[in-house]
PADRENTOR-146903 format. One line per 2 residues: number of its first residue (from 1); their letters; for each residue x, y negated, z of C-alpha. Coordinates in pm, whole numbers. Example, Ala and Ser with C-alpha at 12.3 -4.5 7.8 and 13.67 -1.06 7.14 Angstrom:
2
1> AS> 1230,450,780 | 1367,106,714
//
This chain:
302
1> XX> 1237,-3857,-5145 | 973,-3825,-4880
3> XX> 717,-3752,-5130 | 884,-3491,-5301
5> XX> 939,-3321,-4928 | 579,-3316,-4889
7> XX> 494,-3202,-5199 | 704,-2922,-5141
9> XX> 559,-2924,-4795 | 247,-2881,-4957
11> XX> 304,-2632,-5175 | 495,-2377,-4897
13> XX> 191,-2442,-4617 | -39,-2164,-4889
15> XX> 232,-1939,-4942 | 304,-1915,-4514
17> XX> -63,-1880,-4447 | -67,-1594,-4708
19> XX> 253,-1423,-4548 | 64,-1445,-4211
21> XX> -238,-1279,-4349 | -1,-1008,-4497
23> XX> 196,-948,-4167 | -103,-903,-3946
25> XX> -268,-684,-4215 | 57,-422,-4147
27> XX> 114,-500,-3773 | -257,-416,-3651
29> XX> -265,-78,-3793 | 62,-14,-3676
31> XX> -4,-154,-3330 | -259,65,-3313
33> XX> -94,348,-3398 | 177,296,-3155
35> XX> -123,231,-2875 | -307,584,-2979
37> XX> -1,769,-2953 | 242,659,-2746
39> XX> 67,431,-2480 | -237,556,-2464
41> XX> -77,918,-2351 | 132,788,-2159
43> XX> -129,564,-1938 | -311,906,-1923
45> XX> -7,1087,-1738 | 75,804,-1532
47> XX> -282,798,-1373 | -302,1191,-1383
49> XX> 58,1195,-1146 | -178,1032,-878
51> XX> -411,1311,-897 | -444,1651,-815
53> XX> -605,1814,-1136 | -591,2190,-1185
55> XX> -716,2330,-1466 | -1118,2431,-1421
57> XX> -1136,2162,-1130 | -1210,1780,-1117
59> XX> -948,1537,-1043 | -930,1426,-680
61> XX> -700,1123,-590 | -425,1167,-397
63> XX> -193,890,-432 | 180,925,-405
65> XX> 118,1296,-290 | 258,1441,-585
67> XX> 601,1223,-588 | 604,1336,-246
69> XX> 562,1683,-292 | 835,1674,-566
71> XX> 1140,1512,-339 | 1055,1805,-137
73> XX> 1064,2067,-360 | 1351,2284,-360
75> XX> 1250,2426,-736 | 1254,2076,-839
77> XX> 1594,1994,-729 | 1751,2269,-864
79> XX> 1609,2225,-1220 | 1705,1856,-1200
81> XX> 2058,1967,-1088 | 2069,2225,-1367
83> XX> 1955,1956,-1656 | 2199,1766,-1534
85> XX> 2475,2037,-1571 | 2353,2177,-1886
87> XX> 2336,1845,-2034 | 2669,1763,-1896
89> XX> 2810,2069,-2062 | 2633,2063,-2370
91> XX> 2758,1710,-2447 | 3114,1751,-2338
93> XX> 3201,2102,-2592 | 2988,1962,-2901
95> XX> 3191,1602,-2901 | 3552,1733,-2835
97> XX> 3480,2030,-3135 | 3252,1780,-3340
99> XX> 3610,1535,-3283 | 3869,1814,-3373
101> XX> 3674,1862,-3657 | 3604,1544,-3799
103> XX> 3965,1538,-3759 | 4027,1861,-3916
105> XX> 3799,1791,-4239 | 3944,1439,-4301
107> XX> 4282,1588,-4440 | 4235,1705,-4810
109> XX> 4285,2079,-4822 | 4182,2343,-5066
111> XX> 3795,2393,-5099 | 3773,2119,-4812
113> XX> 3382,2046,-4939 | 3327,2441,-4898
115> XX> 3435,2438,-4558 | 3243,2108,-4473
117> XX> 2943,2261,-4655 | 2972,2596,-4445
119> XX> 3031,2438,-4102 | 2726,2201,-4098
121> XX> 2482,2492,-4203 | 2424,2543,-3817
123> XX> 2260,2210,-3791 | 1993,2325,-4096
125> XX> 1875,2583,-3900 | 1516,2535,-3658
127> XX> 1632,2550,-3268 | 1335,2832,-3294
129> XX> 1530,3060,-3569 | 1845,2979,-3386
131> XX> 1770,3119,-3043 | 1594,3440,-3197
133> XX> 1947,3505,-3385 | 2126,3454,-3094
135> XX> 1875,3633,-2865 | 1961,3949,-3054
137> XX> 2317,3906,-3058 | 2292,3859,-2669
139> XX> 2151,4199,-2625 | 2352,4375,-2393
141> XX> 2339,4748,-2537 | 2260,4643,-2925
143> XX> 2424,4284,-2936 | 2718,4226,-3196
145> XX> 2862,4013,-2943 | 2976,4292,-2665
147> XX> 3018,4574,-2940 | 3314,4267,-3062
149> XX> 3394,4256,-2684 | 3432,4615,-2637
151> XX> 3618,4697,-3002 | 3986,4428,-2881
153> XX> 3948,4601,-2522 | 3724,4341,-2309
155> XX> 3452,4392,-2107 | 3127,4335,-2270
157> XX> 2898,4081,-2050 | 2545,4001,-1961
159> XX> 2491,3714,-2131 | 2166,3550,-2122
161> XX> 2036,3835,-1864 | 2289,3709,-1558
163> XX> 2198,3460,-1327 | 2579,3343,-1333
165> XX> 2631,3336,-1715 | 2303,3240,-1839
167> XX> 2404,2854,-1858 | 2732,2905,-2050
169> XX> 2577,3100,-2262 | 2277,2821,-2344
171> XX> 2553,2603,-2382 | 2726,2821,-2605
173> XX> 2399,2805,-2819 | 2379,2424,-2786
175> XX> 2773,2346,-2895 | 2694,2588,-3225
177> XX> 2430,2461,-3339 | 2556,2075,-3269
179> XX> 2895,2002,-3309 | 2820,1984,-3723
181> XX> 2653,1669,-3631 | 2855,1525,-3388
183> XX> 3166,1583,-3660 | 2931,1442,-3920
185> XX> 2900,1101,-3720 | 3288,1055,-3645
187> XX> 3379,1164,-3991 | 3160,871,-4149
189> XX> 3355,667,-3918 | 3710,788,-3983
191> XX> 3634,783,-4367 | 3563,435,-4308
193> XX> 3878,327,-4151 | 4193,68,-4309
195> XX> 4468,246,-4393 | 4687,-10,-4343
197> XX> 4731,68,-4015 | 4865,414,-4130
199> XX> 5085,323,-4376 | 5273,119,-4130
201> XX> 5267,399,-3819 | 5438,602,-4095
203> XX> 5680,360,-4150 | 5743,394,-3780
205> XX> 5827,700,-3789 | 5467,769,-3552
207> XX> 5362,1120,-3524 | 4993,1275,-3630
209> XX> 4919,1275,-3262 | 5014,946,-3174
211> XX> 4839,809,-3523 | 4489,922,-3401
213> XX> 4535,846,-3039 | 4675,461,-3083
215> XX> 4462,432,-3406 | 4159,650,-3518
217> XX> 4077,712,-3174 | 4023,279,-3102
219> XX> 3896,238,-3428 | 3602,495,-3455
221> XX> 3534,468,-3068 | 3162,283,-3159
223> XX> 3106,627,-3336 | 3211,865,-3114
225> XX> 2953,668,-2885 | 2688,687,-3110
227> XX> 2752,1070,-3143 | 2733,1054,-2736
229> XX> 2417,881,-2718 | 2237,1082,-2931
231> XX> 2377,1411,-2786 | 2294,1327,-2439
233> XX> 1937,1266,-2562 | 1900,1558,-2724
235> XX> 2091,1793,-2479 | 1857,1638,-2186
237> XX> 1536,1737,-2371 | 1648,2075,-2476
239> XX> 1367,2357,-2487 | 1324,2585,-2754
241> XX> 1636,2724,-2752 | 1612,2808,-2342
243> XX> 1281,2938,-2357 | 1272,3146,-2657
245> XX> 1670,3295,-2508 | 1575,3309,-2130
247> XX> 1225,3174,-2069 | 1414,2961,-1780
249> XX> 1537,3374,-1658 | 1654,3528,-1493
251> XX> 1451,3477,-1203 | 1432,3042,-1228
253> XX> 1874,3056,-1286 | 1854,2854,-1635
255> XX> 1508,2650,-1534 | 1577,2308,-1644
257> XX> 1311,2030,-1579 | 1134,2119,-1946
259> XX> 1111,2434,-1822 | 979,2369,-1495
261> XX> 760,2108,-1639 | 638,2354,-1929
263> XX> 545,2632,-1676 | 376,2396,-1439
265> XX> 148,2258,-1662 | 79,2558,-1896
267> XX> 114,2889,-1634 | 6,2717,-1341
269> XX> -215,2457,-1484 | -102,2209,-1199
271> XX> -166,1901,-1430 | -132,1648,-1174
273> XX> 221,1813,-1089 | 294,1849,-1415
275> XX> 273,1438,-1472 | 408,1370,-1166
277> XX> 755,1531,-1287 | 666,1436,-1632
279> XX> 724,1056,-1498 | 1000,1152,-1291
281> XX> 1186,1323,-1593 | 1072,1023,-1790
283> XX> 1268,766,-1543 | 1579,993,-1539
285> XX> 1642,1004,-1969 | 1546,597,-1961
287> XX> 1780,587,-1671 | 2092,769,-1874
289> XX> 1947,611,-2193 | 1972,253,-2084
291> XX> 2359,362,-1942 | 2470,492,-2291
293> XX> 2301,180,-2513 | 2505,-16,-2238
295> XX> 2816,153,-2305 | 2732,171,-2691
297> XX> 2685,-218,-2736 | 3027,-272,-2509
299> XX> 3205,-35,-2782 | 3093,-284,-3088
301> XX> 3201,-572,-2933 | 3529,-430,-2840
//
């Protein structure tokens, strides 16, 4: 017996040292890879914050200056606070649609794939080509949307050029273009539900509403948090569609951090600013990132 265990032992000691070659041959490159473009960059900005570097100029250490100069910025605080709303906003309107609608498209109706097919174009379309549509449709003289307003009676509105409607109307943008995939990710989850647990709610006598809210709402809960995870990422990175609609306008009211960040570094050519917030903005996503895996690994278990 013990020779035929080391014979095998034998025989299994080439084939490991082979696998070992094999793995290192695809982690090095890789490593590398990784090191080039993610590390490497971001050892660059972290030693930039500590520096005041202006385009034209050498880099002069200045320590913590920068962090310091950012906790007492007024511009800064109010494009955190705005992120912070937008993102807030442009996560709440996406999942409740993106829910209704999941909802909505898991009945069978006539020319159900149609519909499905129709409401998840949005989603296809680049943030870029999105805003640009919407930008003219803002308009206030030539926009479709107030000549709508005007033709049942209402007022027709600003939009995108009003300090006080500016955000709605990014977040408008934002629950368009988003709630196809956000009804995409709870759908997958409600298709795959039992339906035992309907059959015998009908048997009950239970109602639609009280079906979804004591059983597809607990059952596709890990899904709905994936949806919100992703979402909240997304939302607090936004760009494209702010700039290209209001360029962070009027005046600084729709200037999220991107935006601040964007101008800092590319109209002011402040880099050392520019990393310093960079790290800052950095901190706040791993922040809310690390709170949402938290809350997404407590949903599976449950």
């Amino acid at each position: 017996m013990s020779t035929t265990l080391a014979a095998e032992a034998a025989i299994a000691a080439p084939k490991q040292r082979n696998y070992a070659r094999n793995y290192w041959a695809f982690v090095v490159p890789a490593g590398a890879v990784v090191g080039l473009v993610i590390v490497l960059p971001w050892v660059f900005t972290l030693v930039m914050s500590v520096h005041e570097w202006k385009v034209g100029s050498d880099p002069s250490f200045v320590g913590l200056d920068n962090y310091t100069r950012l906790f007492a910025d007024e511009r800064f605080q109010w494009a955190t606070l705005r992120t912070l709303i937008f993102t807030v906003l442009a996560v709440i309107f996406p999942m409740i649609l993106g829910i209704a609608a999941a909802v909505t498209f898991q009945r069978r109706f006539a020319f159900r794939g149609l519909a499905r097919t129709i409401f998840i174009l949005p989603m296809m379309a680049t943030p870029v080509a999105v805003a640009l549509i919407w930008t003219m449709m803002f308009h206030p003289q030539l926009g479709v949307l107030n000549y709508l307003l005007t033709s049942v009676g209402l007022p027709p509105s600003a939009w995108s050029y009003d300090a006080v409607s500016v955000i709605p109307t990014l977040v408008l943008v934002e629950t368009w273009q988003w709630t196809p995939l956000v009804m995409l990710i709870v759908l997958g989850g409600l298709a795959s539900l039992p339906q035992d647990p309907y059959e015998a709610a009908r048997l009950d006598g239970a109602s639609a509403w009280q079906m979804f809210w004591h059983i597809s709402l607990p059952l596709v809960w890990p899904h709905i948090v994936v949806a919100l995870v992703i979402r909240t990422i997304d939302a607090l990175k936004a760009f494209d569609t702010i700039y290209v609609i209001s360029e962070g306008g009027p005046g600084t009211a729709s200037e999220t951090l991107n935006i601040l960040l964007y101008s800092t570094a590319f109209k002011y050519y402040d880099m050392g600013y520019a990393s310093a917030i960079t790290v800052l903005f950095f901190i706040l996503i791993m922040i809310v990132s690390l709170v949402l895996l938290s809350v997404r690994q407590k949903a599976g278990q449950s």
